[in-house]
N, C-alpha and C positions, 0 to 999 in steps of 0.2 A: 504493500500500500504506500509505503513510504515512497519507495523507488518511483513509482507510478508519479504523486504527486513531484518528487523533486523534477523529472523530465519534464511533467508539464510546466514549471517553474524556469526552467532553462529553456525552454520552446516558446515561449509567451517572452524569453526577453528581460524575464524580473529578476537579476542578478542578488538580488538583497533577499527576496523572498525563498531563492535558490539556495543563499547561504546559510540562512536559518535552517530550509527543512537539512540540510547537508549535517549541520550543526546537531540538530536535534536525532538523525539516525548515529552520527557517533558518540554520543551522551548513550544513547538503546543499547550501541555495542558495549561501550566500556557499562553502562550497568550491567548487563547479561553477566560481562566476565566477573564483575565485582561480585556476584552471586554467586557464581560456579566455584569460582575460586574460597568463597567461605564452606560452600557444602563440600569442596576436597576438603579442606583441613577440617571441619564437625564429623567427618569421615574417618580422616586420620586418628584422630583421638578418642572416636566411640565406637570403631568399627563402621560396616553395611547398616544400612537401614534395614528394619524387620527381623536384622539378624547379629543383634549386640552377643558380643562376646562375654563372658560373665565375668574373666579376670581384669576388664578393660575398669580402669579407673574413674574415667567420665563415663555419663551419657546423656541424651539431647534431654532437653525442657524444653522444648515447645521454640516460639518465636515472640518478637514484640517491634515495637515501630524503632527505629532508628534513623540516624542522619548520616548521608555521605556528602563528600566534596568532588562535583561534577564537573566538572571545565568551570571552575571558578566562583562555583553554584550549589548552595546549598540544597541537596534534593531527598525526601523521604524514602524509605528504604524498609521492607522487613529482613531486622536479622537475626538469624540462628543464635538462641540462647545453649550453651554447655556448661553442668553441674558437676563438681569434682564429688566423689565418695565422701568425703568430709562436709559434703552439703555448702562450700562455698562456689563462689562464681568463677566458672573458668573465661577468662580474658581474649579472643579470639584476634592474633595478630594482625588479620587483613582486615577484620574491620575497626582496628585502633588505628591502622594505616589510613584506612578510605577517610574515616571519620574525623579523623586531628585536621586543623585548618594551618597548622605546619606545612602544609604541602602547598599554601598559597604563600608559604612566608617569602619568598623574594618578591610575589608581586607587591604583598605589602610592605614590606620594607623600601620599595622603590616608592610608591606612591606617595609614603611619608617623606622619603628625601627630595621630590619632587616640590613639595608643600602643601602635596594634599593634608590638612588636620585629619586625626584618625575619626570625626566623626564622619570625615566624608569617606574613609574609605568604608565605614560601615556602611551608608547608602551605595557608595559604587558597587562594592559586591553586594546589594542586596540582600543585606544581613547576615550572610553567609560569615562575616567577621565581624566581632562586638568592635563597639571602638576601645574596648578593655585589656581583648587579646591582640588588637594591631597594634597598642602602646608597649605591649610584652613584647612582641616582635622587634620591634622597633628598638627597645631598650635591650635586648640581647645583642638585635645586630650592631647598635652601636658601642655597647660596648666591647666588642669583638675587635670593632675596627679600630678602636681606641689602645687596644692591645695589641695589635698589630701595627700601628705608625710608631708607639715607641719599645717595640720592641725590636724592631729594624738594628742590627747591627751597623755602626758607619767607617768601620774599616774596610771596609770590600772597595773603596771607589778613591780616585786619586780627586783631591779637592782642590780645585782652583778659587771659586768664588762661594759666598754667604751672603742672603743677604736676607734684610733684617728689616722690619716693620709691625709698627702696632696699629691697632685699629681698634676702635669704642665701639663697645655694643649698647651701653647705656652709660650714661653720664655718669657712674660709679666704679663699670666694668671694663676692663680694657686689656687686648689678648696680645702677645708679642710673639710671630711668624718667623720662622725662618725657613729659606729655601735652598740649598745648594745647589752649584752649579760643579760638572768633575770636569775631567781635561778633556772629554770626547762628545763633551756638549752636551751630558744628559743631566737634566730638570729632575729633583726629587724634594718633596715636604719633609724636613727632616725634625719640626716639632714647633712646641706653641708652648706661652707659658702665661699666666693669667695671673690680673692683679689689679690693683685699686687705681693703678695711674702706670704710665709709661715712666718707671723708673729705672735706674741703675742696679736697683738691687732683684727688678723682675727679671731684667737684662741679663745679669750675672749670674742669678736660677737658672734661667732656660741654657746660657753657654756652659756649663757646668752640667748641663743634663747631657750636652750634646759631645762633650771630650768624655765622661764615662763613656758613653757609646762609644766611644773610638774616632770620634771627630778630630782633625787636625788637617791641614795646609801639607802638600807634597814632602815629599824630603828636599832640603835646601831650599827653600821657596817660601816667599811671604805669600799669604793670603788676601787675596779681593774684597773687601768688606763690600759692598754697596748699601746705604741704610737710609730712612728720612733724614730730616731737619733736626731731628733729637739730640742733644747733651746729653741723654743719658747713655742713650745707645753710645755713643762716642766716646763718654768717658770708659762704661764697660767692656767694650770693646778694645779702646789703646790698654787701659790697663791685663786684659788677656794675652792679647798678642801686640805687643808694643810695634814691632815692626814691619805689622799689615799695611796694604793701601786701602787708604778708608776714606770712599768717595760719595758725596752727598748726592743725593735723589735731584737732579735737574730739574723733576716733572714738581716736587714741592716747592722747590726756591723760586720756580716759575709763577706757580699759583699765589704763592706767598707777597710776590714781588708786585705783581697785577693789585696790589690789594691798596698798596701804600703809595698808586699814583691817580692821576685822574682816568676817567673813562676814555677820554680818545687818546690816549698816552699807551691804553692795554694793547693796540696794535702792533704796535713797535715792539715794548717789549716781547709779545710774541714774536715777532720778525728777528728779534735778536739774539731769543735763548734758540730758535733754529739754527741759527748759521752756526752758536756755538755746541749746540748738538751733534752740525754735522763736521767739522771740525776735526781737522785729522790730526795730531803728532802737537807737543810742547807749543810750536811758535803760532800755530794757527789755533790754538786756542787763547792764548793769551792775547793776541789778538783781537779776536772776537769778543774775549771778557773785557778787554778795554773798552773796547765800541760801548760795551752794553752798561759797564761803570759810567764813563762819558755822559751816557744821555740817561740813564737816572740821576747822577749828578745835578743836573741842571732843571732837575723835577722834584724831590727831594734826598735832603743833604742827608740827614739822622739815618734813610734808608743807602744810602749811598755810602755811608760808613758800614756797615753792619753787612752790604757785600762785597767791602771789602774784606774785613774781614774775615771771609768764609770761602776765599780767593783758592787758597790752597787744597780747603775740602773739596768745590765744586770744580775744580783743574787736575784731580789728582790721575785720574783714568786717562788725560788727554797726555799726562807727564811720562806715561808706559810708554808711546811711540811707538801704536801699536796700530793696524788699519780700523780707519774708520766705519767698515763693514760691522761691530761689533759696538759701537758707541749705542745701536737701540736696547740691546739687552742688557751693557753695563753702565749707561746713564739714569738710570729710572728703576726704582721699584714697581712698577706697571704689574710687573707678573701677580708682585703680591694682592695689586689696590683689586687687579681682575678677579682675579682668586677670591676675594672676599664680597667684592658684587655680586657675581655667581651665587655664595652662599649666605647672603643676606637674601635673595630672592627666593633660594629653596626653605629659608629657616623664618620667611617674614610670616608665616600665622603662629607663631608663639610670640605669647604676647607677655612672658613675664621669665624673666632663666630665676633659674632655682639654684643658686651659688652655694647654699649649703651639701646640693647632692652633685653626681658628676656628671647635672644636663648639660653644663657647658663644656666642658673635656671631651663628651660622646659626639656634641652634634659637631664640634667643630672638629675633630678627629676624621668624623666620615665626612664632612664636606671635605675637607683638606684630602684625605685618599681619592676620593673620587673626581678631583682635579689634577691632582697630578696622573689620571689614567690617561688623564686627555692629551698631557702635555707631550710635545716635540721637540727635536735637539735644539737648541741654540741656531739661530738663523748663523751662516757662514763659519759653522764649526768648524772649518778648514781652517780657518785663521787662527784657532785656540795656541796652537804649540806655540806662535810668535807671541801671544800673551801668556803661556807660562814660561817662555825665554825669559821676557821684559821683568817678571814675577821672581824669578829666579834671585836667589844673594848671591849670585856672581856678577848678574846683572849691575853696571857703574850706577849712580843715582843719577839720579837730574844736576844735580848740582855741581857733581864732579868727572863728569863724563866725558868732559874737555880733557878736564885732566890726567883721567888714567882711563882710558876707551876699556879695558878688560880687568878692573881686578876686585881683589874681595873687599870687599869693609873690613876696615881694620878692628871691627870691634868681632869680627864673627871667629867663632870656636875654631880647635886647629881640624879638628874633624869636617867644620862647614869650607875650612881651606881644602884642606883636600879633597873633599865632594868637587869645589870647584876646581882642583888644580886638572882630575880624572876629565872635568868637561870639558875641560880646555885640550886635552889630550884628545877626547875624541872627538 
């Protein structure tokens, strides 16, 4: 009958109507099996029907109404009741299988990460999930994933760059990201750490979370900082690794800058952090930062001290002399501000975090996993090895690179010598 109707469904042209009956004869198949499959096992365990074996342990009681989980659907069911000799209830595997709504748990766990609230996945499936047990799902999987981002080992990868941003979830809460970058250009979330304000000492938490892991800069080689506008971050950070390059957030100082002049003034300076965005090698950025000191200058003074100032943080990456192709992903924390758009969008129907339990560690744990699945190498990865050259402590500094084109810092160990002495050999 079924067949009959779906053909004429398909012959009439109703593509929707055709899907349904399609739909509704394979829910007929799998219940059939879902049935057969309970009277093999009420089988197994009680013998043939009309011919129970007398030593057998169980045997049937009868039937009663029950619930399966059908293509997503809660659907009534009669199932085979089994009694053990001790007159308790024997528990029938296939249908604690059919019957758990476990078996919809990835859909609902996505749906919640999407932003569905779990009342709405209780109407999407049509009751089929309370909104009680898709908060249970939900809370398992995240905190799975929560165990999983920091239980990540970070010795397996050679580490060129980190970089580093906080971001408010509420005027009280505030989470501090970090992202690594290794030498072969691969993107990974390597942890977060939560606290009343963007300070030095959540700063110092989370970098200390991340060296137990096994976090650390190449052998011989300073580390990439890239981070906001922060002094905190700056300070924790110089005091970690004193002799990282530690380059400010372009795309902040940018916004920042726009703020402290007039409105027809914000052109320009957009016009001006571009050219020194794109900006290749030591003279052509300083350069451009003069242009761009110059005409805030003559807009205002107090802002035109204050970048100056910060001359050396937002020039440090252009000091490497390293190609230009790579100023988009080591000028700007972008990757992070993304990252966190993204999951203010999946996380915006909560409407209160619960700081005393671990709702903010789970949810931001799994939005943070499920971004970096997204992520891609570094645009123009080929250029890496000349920015872990440039990174390198053999590397001459900016400052004295007239002077001695090839040699160590006189302050480095005799081992960081001969790390460099073997480079120079081959």
């Amino acid at each position: 009958m079924n067949h009959e109707k779906l053909k004429e469904a398909f012959l009439r042209g109703g593509e929707r109507e055709a899907a349904e009956w399609f739909r509704e004869m394979l829910k007929g198949v799998v219940r059939l099996g879902l049935l057969e499959a309970m009277a093999e096992e009420v089988e197994a365990l009680c013998g043939p029907r009309y011919r129970p074996d007398p030593k057998d342990a169980c045997h049937r009681a009868g039937s009663e109404r029950g619930v399966a989980f059908l293509d997503g659907e809660k659907e009534a069911i009669r199932r085979p009741r089994v009694r053990h000799e001790t007159n308790s209830e024997v528990r029938l595997a296939t249908y604690e299988a059919a019957s758990s709504p476990q078996g919809m748990f990835d859909q609902v766990v996505a749906a919640v990460a999407q932003g569905m609230p779990v009342r709405g996945v209780e109407r999407a499936f049509a009751g089929a999930v309370s909104k009680s047990e898709a908060s249970r799902m939900w809370v398992e999987k995240s905190r799975e994933q929560l165990s999983l981002l920091r239980g990540h080992r970070l010795d397996d990868a050679d580490w060129l760059a980190l970089l580093i941003d906080g971001v408010w979830l509420t005027r009280e809460l505030c989470v501090v990201i970090a992202v690594g970058i290794d030498a072969e250009g691969n993107k990974r979330m390597l942890d977060f750490e939560i606290g009343s304000s963007e300070s030095a000492a959540v700063v110092a938490s989370l970098l200390d979370g991340l060296e137990k892991r096994g976090f650390a800069p190449g052998a011989s080689r300073r580390l990439l900082v890239l981070r906001d506008g922060s002094a905190a971050i700056e300070r924790a950070v110089s005091r970690r690794w004193p002799d990282s390059v530690r380059q400010e957030c372009m795309v902040h100082a940018q916004s920042n800058l726009r703020e402290k002049v007039r409105q027809r003034d914000r052109a320009d300076i957009d016009r001006l952090f571009k050219t020194l965005r794109e900006a290749q090698g030591r003279q052509a950025g300083e350069e451009a930062f003069d242009e761009l000191l110059e005409f805030v200058s003559e807009r205002n003074a107090a802002a035109a001290v204050a970048l100056k100032e910060r001359r050396g943080a937002l020039l440090a990456f252009h000091h490497l002399e390293v190609p230009a192709t790579l100023n988009t992903t080591f000028l700007s924390t972008n990757l992070i501000e993304n990252v966190i758009r993204n999951w203010r969008a999946q996380s915006g129907n909560v409407k209160r975090w619960n700081e005393k339990a671990d709702m903010v560690p789970r949810w931001m744990a799994t939005g943070l996993l499920w971004a970096e699945a997204g992520f891609r190498k570094v645009r123009h990865a080929g250029d890496l090895p000349r920015l872990a050259t440039a990174l390198s402590l053999c590397a001459p500094s900016s400052d004295a690179a007239d002077a001695a084109p090839s040699s160590c810092a006189p302050s480095e160990s005799a081992g960081q010598e001969q790390a460099c002495q073997e480079a120079t050999n081959r």
